[in-house]
N, C-alpha and C positions, 0 to 999 in steps of 0.2 A: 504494500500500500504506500510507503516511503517512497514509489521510485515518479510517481506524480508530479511529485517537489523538482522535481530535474529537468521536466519537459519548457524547452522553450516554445513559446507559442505564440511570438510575434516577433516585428522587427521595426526599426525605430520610422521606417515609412507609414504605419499607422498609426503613429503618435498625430496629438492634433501642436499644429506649429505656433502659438502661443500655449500663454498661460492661462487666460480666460477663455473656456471652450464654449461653443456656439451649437447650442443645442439644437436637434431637427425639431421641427412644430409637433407635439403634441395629436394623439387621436384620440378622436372628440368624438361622443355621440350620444343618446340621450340618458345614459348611464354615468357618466363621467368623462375620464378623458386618462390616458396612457400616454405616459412620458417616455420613454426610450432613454436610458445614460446612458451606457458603454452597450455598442456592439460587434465586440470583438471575445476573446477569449481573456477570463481571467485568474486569476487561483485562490482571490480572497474577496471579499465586504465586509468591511466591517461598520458595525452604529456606533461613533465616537460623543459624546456629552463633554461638554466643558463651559466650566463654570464661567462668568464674568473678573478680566483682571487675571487672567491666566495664561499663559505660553506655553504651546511647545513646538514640538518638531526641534527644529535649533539643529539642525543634521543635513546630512543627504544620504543618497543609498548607490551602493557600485552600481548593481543593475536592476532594480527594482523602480517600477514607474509606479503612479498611481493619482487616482483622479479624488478629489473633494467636492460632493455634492451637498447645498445647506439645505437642511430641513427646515430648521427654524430660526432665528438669530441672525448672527452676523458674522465675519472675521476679518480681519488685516493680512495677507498674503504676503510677506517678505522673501524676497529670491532673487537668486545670483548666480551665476555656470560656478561650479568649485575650482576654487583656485587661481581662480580672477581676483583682480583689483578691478573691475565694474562696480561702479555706485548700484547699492541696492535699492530694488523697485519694489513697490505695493502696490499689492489688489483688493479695492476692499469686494469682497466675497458674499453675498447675501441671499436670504432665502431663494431658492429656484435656480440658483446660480451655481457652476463647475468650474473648477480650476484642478489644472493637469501639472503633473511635478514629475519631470523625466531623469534618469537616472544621471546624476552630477550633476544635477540642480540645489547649490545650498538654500534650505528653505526654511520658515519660521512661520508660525501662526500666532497672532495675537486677538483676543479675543474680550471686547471692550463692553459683551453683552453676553448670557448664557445662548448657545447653540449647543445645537443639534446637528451634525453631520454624517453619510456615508463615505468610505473610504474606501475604494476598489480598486484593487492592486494587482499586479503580476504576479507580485510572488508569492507564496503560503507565508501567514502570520504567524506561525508557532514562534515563540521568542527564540530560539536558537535562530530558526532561519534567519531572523525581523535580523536578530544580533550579528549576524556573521553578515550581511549586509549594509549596515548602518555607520554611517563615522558624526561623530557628534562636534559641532562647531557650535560657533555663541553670536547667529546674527542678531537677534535681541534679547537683552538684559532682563530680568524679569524686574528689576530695582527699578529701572530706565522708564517703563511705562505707569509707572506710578505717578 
């Protein structure tokens, strides 16, 4: 069941080529309506909660992408290619809205409101994997947004 974790299943031509990704319209009919986020092949979802006045991310990942979709709230998007001297940009992020973090992208999340978000990834979340993937940098301070 372990050998799952190993299959690659995409290539960086189906990554979307920004940060804030541009959702296909919605199917509508007299039920509701069906949103569509990722349709490609992935290995994780996860439902992240984070409180107001909170950070994190503050990392990037070798090869592991993954999309942030906001359920409810809001967030600050901080991101930089690793190992650049590029000034860091922000997105602010909010309900109904996707933002994509490609692998060696330094990133940071600040969160000025409680959300609610999806997080759907390439790679499996089990912490070893997350871990053997992960390098941790300090683009925002947690002190700094006080």
């Amino acid at each position: 069941m372990e050998k799952w974790k190993n299959i690659k299943l995409d290539d960086e031509t189906m990554w979307p080529s920004t940060g804030l990704v541009e959702l296909d319209p919605p199917h509508e009919d007299d039920r509701g309506s069906i949103q569509s986020l990722v349709n490609f092949p992935m290995k994780n979802i996860s439902f992240i909660s984070s409180k107001k006045g909170t950070v994190r991310s503050n990392h990037y990942h070798l090869t592991d992408w993954h999309y942030m979709y906001v359920l409810s709230g809001s967030f600050d998007y901080f991101y930089r290619p690793t190992n650049s001297d590029e000034e860091l940009k922000c997105i602010r992020v909010v309900a109904g809205e996707m933002v994509f973090t490609p692998p060696m992208e330094d990133h940071a999340t600040v969160f000025s409101e409680d959300c609610d978000l999806l997080a759907i990834s390439r790679n499996p979340r089990d912490q070893e994997a997350y871990e053997e993937d992960v390098r941790r940098v300090i683009l925002v301070d947690h002190d700094s947004i006080k």
